[in-house]
ZATORBA-390430 format. One line per field, with one value per atom (N, C-alpha, C): residue in three letters; atom name; x, y, z. Coordinates in steps of 0.05 Angstrom, whole numbers, plus 32768, in hexadecimal, padded with zeros to 4 digits. Layout:
BEGIN
kedren	[ala/...]
vodo	[CA/...]
c1	[X/...]
c2	[Y/...]
c3	[Z/...]
END
This chain:
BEGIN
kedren	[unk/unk/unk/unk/unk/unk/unk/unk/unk/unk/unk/unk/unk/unk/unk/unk/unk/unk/unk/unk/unk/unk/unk/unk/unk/unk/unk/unk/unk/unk/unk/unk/unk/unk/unk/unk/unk/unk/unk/unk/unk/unk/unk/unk/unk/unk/unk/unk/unk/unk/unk/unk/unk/unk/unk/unk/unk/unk/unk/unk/unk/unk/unk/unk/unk/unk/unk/unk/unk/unk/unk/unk/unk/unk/unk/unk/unk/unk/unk/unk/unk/unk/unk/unk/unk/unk/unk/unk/unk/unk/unk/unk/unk/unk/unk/unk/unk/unk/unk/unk/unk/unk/unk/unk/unk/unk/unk/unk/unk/unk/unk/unk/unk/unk/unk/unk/unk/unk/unk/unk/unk/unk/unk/unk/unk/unk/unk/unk/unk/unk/unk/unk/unk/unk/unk/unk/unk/unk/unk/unk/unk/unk/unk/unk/unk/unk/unk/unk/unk/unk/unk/unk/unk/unk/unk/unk/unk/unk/unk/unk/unk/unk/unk/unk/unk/unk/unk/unk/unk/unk/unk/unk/unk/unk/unk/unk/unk/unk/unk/unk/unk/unk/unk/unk/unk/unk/unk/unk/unk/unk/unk/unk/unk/unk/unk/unk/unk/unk/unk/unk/unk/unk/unk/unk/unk/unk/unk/unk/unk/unk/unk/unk/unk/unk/unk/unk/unk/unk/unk/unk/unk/unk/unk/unk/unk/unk/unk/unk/unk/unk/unk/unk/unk/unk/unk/unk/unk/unk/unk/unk/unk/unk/unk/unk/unk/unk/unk/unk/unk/unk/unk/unk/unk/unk/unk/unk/unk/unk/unk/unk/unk/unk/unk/unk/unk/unk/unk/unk/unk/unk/unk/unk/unk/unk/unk/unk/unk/unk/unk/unk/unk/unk/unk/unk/unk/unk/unk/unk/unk/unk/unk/unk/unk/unk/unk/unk/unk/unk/unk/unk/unk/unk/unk/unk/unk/unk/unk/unk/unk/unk/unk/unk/unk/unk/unk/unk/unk/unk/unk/unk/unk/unk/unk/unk/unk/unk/unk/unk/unk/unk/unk/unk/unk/unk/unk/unk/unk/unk/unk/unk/unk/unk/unk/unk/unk/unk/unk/unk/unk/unk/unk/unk/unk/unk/unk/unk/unk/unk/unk/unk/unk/unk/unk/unk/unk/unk/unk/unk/unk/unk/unk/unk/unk/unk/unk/unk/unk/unk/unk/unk/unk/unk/unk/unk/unk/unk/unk/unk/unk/unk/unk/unk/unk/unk/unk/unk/unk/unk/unk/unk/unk/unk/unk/unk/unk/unk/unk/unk/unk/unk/unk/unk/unk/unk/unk/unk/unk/unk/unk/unk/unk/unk/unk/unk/unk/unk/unk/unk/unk/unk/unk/unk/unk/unk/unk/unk/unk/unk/unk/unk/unk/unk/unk/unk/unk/unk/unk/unk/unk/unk/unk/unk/unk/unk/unk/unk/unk/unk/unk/unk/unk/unk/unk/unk/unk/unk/unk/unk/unk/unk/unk/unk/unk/unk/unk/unk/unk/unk/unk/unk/unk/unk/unk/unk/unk/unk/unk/unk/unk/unk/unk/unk/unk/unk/unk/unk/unk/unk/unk/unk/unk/unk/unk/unk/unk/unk/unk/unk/unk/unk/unk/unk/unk/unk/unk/unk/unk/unk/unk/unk/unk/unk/unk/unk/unk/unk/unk/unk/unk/unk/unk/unk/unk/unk/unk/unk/unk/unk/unk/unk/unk/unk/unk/unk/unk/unk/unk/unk/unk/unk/unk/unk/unk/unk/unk/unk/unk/unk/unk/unk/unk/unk/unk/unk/unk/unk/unk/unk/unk/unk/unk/unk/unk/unk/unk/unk/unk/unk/unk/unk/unk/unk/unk/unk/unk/unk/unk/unk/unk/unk/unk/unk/unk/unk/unk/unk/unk/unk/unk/unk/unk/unk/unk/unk/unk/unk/unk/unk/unk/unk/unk/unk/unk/unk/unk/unk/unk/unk/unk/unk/unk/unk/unk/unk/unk/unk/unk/unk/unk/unk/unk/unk/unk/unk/unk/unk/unk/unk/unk/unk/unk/unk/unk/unk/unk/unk/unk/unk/unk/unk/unk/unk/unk/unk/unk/unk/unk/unk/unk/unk/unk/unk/unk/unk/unk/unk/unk/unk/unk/unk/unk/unk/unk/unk/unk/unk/unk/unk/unk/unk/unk/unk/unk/unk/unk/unk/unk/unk/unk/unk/unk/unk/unk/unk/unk/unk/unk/unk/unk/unk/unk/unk/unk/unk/unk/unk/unk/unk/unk/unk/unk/unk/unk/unk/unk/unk/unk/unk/unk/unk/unk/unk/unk/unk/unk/unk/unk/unk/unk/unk/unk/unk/unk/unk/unk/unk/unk/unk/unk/unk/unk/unk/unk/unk/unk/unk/unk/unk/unk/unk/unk/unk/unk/unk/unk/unk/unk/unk/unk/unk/unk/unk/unk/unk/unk]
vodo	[N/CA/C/N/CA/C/N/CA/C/N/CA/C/N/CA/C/N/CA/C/N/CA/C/N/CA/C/N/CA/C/N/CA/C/N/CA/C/N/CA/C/N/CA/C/N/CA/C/N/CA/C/N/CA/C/N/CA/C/N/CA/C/N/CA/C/N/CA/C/N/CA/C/N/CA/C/N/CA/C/N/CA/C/N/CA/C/N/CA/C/N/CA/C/N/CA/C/N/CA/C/N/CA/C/N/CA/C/N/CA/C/N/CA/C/N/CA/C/N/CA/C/N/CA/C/N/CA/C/N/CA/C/N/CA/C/N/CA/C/N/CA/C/N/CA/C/N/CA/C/N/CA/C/N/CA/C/N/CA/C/N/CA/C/N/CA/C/N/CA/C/N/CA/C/N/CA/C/N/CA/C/N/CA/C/N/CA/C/N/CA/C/N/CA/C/N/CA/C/N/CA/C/N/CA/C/N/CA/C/N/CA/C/N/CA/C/N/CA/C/N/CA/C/N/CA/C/N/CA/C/N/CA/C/N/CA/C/N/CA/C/N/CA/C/N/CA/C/N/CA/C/N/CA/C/N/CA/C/N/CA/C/N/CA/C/N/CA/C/N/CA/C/N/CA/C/N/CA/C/N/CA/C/N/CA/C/N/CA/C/N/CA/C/N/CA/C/N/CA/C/N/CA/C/N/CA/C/N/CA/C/N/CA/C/N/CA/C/N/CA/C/N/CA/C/N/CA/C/N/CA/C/N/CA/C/N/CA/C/N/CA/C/N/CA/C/N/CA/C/N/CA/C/N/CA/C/N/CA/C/N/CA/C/N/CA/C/N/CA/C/N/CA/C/N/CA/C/N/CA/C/N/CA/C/N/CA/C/N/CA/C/N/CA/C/N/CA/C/N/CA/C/N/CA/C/N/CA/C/N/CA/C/N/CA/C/N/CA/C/N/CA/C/N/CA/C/N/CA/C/N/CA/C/N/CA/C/N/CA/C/N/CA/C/N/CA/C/N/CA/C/N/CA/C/N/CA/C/N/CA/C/N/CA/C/N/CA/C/N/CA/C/N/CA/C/N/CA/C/N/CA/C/N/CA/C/N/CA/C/N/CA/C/N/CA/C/N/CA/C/N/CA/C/N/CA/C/N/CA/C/N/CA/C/N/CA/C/N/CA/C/N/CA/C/N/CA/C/N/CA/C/N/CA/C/N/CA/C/N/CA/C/N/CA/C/N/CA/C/N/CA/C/N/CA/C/N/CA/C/N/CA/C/N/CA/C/N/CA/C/N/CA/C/N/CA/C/N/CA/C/N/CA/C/N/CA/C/N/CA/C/N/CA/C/N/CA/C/N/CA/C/N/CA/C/N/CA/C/N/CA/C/N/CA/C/N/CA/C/N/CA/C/N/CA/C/N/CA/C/N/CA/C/N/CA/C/N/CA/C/N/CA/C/N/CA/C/N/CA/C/N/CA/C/N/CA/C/N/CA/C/N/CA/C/N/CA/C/N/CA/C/N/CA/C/N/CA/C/N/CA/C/N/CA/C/N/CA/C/N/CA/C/N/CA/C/N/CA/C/N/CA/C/N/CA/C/N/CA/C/N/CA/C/N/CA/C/N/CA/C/N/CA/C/N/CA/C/N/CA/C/N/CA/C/N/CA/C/N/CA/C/N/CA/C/N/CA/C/N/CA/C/N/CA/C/N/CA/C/N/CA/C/N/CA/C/N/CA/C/N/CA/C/N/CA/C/N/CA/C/N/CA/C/N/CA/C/N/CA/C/N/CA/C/N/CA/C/N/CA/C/N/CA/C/N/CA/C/N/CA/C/N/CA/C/N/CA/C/N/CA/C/N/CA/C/N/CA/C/N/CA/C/N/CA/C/N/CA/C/N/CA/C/N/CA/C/N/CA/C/N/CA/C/N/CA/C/N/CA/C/N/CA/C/N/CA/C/N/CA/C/N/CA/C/N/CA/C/N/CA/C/N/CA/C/N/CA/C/N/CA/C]
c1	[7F70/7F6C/7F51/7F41/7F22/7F23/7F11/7F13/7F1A/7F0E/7F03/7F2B/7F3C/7F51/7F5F/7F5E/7F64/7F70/7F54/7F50/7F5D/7F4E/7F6B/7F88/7F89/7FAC/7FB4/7FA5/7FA5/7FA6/7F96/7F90/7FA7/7FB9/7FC3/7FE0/7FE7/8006/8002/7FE8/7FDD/7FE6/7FE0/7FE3/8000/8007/8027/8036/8032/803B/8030/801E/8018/8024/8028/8033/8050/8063/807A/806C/8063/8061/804F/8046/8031/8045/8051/8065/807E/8083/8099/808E/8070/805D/8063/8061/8058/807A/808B/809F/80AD/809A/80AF/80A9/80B9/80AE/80A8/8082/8070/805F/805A/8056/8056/804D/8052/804E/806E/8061/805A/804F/8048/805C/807D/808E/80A3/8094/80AD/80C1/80B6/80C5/80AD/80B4/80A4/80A8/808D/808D/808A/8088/807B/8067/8058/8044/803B/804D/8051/8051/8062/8066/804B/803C/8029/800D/8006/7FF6/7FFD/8015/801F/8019/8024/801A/8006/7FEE/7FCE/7FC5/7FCF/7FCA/7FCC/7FE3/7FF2/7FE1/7FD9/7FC5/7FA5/7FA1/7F80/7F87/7F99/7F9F/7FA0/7FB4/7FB5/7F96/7F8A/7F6E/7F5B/7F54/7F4D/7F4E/7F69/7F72/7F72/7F67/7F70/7F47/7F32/7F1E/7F1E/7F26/7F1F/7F24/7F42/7F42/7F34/7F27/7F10/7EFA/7EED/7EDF/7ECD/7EB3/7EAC/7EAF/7EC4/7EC8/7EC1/7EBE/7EAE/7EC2/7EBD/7ECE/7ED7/7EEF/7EF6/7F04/7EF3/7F0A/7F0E/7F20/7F2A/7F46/7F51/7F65/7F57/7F65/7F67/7F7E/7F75/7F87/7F98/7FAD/7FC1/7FAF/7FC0/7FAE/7FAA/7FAA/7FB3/7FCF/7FD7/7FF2/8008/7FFD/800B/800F/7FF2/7FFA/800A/8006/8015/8036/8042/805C/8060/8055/8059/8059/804A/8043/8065/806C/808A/80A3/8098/80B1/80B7/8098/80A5/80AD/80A7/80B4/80CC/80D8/80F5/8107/80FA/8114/8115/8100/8111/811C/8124/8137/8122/8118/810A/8113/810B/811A/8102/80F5/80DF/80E3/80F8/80F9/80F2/80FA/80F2/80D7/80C9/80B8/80A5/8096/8096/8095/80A2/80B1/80A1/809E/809C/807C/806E/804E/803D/8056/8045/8044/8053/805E/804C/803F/8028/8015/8008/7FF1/7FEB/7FFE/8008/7FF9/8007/8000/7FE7/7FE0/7FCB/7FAF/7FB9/7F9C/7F9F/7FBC/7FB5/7FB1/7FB4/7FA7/7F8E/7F82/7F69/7F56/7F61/7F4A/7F5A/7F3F/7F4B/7F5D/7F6A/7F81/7F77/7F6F/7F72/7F7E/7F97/7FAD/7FB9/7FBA/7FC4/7FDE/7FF3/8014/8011/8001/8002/800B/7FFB/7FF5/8012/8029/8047/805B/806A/8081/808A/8096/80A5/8098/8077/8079/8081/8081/8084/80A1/80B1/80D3/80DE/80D0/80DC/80C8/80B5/80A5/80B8/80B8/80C5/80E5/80EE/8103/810C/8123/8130/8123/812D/812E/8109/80F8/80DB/80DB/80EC/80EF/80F8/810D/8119/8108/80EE/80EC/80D7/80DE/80D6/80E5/80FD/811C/8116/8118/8119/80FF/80E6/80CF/80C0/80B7/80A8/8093/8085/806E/8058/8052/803A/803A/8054/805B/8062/8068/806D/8050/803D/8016/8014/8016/8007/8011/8028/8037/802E/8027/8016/7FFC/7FF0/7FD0/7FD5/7FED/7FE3/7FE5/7FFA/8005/7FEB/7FDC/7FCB/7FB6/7FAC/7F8C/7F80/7F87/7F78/7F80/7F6F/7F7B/7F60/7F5D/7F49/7F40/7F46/7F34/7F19/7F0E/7EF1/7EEE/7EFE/7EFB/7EFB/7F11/7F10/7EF8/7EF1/7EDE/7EC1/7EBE/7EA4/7E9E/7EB0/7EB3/7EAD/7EB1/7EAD/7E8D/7E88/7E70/7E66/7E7E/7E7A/7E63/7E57/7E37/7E40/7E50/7E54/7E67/7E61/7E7B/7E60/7E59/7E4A/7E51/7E6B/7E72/7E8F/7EA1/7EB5/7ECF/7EBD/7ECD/7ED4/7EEE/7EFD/7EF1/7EF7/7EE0/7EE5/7EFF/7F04/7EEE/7EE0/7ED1/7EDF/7EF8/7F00/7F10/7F03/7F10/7F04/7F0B/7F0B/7F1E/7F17/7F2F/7F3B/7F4B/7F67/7F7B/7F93/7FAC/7FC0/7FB8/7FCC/7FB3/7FA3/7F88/7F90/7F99/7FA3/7FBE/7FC5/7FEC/7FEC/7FE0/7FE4/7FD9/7FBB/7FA4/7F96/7F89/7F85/7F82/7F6C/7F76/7F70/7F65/7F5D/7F70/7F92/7F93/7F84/7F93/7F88/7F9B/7FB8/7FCF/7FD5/7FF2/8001/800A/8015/802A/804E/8056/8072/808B/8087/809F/8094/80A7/80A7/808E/8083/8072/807E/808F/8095/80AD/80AB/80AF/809A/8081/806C/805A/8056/804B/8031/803B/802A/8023/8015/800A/801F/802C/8045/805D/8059/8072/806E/8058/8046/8059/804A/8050/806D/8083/809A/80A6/80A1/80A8/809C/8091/8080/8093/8099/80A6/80C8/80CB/80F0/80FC/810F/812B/8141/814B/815C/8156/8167/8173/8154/8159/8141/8122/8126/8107/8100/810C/810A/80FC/810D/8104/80EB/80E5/80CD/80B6/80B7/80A6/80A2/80B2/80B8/809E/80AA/8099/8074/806D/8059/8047/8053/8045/804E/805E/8056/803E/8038/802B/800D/8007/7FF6/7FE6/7FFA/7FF7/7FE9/7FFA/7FEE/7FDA/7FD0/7FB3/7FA1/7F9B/7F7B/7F6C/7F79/7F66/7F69/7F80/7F7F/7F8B/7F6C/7F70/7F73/7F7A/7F89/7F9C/7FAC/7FD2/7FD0/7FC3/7FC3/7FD5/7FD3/7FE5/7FF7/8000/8017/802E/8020/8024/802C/8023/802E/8040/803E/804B/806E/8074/807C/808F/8080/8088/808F/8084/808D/80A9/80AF/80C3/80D9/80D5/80ED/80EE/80DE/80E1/80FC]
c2	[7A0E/7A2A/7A34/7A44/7A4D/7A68/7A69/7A80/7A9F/7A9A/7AB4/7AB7/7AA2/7AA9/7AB2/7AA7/7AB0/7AD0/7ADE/7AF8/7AF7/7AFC/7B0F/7B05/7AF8/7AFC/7B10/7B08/7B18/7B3E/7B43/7B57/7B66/7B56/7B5D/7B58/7B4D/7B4D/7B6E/7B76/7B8E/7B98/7BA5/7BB4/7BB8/7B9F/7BA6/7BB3/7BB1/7BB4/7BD4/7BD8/7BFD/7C04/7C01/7C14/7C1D/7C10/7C19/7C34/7C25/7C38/7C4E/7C4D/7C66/7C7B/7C69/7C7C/7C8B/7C80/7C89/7C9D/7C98/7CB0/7CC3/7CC9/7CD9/7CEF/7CDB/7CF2/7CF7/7CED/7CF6/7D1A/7D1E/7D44/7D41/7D3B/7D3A/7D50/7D60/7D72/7D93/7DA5/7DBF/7DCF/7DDE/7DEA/7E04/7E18/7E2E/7E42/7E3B/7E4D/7E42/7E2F/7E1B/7E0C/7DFF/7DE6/7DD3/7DC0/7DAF/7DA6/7D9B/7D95/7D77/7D6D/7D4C/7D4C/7D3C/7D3C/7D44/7D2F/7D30/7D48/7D61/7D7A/7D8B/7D7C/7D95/7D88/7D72/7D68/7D7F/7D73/7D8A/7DA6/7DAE/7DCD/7DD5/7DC3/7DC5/7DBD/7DAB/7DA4/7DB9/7DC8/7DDB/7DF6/7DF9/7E12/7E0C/7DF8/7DF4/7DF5/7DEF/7DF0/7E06/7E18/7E3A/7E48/7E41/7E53/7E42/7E28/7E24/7E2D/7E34/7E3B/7E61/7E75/7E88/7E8A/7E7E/7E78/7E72/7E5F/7E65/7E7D/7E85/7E9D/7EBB/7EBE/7ED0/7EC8/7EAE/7EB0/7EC4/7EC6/7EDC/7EF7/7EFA/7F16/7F23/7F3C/7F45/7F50/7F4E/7F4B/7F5F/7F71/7F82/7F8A/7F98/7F9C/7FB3/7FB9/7FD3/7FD7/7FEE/7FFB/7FFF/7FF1/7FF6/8008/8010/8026/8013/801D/8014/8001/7FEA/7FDB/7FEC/7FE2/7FE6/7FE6/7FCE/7FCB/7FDB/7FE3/7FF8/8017/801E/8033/8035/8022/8025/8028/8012/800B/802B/803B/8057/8069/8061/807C/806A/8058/8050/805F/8058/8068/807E/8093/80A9/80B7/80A3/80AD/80A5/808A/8086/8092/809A/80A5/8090/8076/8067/8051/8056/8040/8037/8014/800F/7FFF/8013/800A/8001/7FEA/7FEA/7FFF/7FFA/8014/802C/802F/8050/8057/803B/803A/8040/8024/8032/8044/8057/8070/8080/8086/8097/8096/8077/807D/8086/807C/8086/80A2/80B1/80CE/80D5/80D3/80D7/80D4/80BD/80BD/80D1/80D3/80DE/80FB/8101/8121/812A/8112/8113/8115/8101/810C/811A/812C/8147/8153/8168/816E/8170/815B/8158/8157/816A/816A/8186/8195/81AA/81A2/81B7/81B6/81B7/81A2/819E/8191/8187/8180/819D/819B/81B0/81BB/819E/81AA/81AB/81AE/81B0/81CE/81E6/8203/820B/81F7/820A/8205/8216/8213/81F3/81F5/81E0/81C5/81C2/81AD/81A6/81B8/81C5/81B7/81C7/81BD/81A9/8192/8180/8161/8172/8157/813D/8123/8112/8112/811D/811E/8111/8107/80F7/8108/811D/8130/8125/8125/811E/8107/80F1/80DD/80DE/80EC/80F4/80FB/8106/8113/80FD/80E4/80CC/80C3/80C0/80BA/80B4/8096/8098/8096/808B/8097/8075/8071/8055/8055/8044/8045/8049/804F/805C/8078/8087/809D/80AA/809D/80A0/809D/8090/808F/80A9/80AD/80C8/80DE/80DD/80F8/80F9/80E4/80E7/80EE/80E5/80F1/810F/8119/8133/8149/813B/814C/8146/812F/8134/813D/813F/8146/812D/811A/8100/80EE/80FD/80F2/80F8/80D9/80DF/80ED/8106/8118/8124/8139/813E/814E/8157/8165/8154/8149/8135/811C/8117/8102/810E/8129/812F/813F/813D/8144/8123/8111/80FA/80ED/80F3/80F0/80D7/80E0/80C6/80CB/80B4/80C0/80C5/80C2/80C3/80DA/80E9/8107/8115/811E/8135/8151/815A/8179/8179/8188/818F/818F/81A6/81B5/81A9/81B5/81AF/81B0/81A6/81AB/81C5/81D1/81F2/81FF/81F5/820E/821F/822B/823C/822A/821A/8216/81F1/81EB/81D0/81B9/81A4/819B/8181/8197/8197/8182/817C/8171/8194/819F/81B9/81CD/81CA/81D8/81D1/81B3/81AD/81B7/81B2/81BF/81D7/81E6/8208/8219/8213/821E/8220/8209/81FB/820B/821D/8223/8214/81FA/81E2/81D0/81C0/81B6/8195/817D/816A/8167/8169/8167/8185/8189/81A0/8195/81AA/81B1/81AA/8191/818A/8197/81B2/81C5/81DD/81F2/820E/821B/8226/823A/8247/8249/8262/8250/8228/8222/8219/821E/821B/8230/823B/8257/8262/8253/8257/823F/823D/8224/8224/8235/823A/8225/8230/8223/8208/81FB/81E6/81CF/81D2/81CA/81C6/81DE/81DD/81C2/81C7/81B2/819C/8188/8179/816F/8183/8189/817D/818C/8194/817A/8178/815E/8167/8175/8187/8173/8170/8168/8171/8190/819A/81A0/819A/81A2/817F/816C/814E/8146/814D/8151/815D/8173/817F/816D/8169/8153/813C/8134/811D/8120/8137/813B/8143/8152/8156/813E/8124/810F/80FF/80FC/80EA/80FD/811C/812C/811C/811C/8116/8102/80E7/80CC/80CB/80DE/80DA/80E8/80F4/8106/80F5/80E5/80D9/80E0/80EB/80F1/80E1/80D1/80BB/80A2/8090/8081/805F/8063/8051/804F/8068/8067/8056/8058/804D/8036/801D/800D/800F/8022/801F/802F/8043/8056/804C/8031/8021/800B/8003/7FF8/7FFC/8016/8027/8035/8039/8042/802A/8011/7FFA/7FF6/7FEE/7FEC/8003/801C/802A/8030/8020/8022/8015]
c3	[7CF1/7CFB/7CF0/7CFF/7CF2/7CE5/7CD8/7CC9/7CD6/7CEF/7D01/7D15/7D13/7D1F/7D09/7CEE/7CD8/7CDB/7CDC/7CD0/7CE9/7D03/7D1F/7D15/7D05/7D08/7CF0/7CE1/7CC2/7CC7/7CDD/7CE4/7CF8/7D02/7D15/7D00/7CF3/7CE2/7CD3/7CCA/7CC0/7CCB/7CE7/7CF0/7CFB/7CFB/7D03/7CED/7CD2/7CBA/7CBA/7CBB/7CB5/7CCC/7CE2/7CFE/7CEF/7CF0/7CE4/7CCC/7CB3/7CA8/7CA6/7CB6/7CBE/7CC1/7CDF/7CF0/7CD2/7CCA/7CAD/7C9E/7C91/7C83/7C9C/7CB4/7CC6/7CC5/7CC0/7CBD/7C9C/7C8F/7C70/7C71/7C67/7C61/7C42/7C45/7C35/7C26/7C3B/7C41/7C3D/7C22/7C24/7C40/7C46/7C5F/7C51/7C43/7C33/7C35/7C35/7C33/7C1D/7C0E/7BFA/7C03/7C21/7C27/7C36/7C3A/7C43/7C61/7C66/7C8D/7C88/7C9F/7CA0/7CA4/7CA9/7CB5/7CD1/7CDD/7CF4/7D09/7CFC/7CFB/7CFA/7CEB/7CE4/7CF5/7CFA/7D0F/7D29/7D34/7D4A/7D47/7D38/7D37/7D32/7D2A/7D27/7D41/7D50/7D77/7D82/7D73/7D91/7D90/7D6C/7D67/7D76/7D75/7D84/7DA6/7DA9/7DCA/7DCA/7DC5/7DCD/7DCE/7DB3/7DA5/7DC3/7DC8/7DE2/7DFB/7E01/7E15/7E19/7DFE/7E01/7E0B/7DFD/7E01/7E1E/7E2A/7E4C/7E58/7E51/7E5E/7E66/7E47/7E3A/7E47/7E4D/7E50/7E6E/7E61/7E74/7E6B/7E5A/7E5B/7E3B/7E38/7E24/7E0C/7DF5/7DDD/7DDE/7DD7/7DD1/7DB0/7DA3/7D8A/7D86/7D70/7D6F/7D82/7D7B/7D88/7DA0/7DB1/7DCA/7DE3/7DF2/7E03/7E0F/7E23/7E35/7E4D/7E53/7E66/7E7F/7EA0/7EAF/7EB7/7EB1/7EAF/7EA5/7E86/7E7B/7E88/7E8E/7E9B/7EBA/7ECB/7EE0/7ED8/7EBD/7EBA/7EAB/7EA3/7E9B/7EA9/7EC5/7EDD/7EE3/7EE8/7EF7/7EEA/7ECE/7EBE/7EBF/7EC4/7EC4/7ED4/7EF5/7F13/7F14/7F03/7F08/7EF6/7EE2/7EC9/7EB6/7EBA/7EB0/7EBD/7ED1/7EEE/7EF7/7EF5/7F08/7F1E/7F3A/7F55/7F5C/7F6D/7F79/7F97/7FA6/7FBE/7FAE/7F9D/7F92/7F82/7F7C/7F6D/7F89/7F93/7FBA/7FBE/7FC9/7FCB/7FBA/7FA7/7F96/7F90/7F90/7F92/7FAF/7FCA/7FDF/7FDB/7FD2/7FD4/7FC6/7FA6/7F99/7FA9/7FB5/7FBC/7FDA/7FE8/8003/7FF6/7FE1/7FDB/7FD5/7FBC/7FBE/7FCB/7FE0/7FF0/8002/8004/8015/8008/7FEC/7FD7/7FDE/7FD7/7FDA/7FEB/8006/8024/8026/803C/8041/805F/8059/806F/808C/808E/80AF/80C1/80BD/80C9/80D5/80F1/80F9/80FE/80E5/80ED/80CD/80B3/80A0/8093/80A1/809A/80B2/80B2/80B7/809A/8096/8089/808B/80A0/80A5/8098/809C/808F/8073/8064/804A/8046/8050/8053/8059/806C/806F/8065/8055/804A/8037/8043/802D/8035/804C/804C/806B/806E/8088/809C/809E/80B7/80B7/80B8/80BA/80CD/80C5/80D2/80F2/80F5/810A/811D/8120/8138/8144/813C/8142/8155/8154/815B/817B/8183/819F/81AD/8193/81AA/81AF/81B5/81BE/81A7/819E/818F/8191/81AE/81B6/81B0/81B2/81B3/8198/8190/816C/815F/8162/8161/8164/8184/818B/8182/8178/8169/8151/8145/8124/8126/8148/814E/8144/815A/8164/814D/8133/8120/8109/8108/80FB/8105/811B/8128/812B/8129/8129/8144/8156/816A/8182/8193/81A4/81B4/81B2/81C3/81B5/81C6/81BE/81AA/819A/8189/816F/816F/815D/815B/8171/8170/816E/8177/8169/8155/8144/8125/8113/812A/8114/811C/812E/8138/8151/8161/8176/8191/8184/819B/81B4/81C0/81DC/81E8/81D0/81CE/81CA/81D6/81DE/81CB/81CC/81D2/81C6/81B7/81B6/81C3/81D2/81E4/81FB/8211/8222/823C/8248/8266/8271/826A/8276/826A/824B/823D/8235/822E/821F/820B/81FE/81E2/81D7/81BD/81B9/81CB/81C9/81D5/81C5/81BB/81B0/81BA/81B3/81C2/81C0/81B0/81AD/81CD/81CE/81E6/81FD/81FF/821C/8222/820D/8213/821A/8203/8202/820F/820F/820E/8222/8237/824D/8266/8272/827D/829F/8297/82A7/82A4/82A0/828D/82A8/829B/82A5/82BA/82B5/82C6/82C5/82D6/82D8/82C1/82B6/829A/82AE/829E/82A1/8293/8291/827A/8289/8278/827A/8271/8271/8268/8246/8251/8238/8223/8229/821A/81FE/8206/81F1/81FE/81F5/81F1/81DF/81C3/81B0/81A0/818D/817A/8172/816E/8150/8165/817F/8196/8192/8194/8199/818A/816D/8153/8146/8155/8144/815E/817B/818B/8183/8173/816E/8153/8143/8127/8132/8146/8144/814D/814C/8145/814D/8163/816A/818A/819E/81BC/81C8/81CC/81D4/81CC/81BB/81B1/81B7/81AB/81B4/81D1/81DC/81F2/8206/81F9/820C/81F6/81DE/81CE/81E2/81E2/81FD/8219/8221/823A/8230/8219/820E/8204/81FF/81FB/821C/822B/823C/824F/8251/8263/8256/823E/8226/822E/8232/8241/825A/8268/827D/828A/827B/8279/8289/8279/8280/8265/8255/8240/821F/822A/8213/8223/822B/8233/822A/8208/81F5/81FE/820E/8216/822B/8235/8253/8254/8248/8243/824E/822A/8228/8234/8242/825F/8274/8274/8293/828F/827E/8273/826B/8259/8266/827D/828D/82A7/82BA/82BA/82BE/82B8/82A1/8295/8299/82A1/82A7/82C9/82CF/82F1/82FB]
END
């Protein structure tokens, strides 16, 4: 046998002989852990791996972002989970949580514009803000029709008054082609003394803005109803010809 197979074997009985006892040092509890008992080794390798992995891993996260020390304020987080607490009592519902920030922000930005919603400056909206009965005078209507009832109650709705307040080049003018007034959706109903169609109701069932508005508002058989005839008359104007559609469409379907 030569010298040089010699040593590889010499080297390799070695190493079989320390593996065991490596592995054995690796678990005696050798070790002060600094509370007056002892760790293994083994133990404290690990928990020196697991400390450079975290301190690594808290470093990617940071990265990019700029040091902060000192007492620091409430996150984002914090304050939202405090605006929740103090709308639920305490109870966190997400329906009520929902609920309770549309209603904040809802307020808020009427608050914050002057009042030009033209069913805003009644009572009534006052009374039935946030509440079922609001829903109701929806009750039954198609979704074109339920749109145009949120046009007409907010002002946001395509006729010329509205559109040249926002500045649509092709809106000339305000006003109604009669010339005695803006043109309104409350100008054509009430006001009009051109309207586009005949008027499909009574006369002296809308009368006034106040008439206008509470029919528009009300949830009652009859007031439902002439609402009813006030948006299909609306439709079939010629003067919102977005409905058009859904106007024949519609009338299709109940032929």
């Amino acid at each position: 046998m030569s010298p040089h197979t010699r040593h590889i074997q010499l080297a390799r009985t070695q190493k079989k002989q320390a593996g065991p006892n490596f592995e054995n040092r690796l678990q005696r509890p050798d070790l002060d852990d600094g509370r007056g008992g002892k760790k293994t080794a083994a133990s404290v390798v690990l928990t020196a791996c697991r400390k450079i992995q975290q301190r690594l891993s808290s470093r990617r996260g940071n990265r990019g972002r700029p040091r902060t020390l000192g007492p620091q304020g409430p996150t984002a987080v914090e304050r939202a989970a405090g605006t929740v607490m103090r709308w639920t009592g305490g109870t966190v519902d997400t329906n009520r949580v929902v609920e309770e920030a549309w209603k904040a922000r809802w307020l808020k930005e009427r608050d914050g514009r002057a009042i030009t919603r033209p069913a805003d400056d009644f009572d009534h909206q006052q009374e039935t803000l946030f509440r079922n009965e609001t829903l109701r005078r929806h009750d039954g209507l198609s979704k074109a029709k339920s749109s145009l009832l949120i046009q007409i109650r907010t002002g946001a709705i395509g006729l010329r008054d509205f559109l040249f307040t926002r500045g649509v080049p092709e809106v000339l003018t305000p006003a109604c082609e009669c010339g005695e007034g803006r043109e309104t959706a409350e100008h054509l109903v009430v006001w009009c003394l051109a309207p586009p169609l005949t008027r499909r109701w009574e006369r002296t069932g809308i009368w006034t803005r106040r008439d206008f508005y509470s029919v528009l508002h009300g949830t009652n058989p009859t007031t439902a109803r002439l609402a009813r005839r006030v948006l299909d008359w609306l439709m079939d104007s010629g003067k919102l010809p977005m409905y058009n559609l859904a106007r024949r469409l519609e009338l299709e379907a109940a032929a």
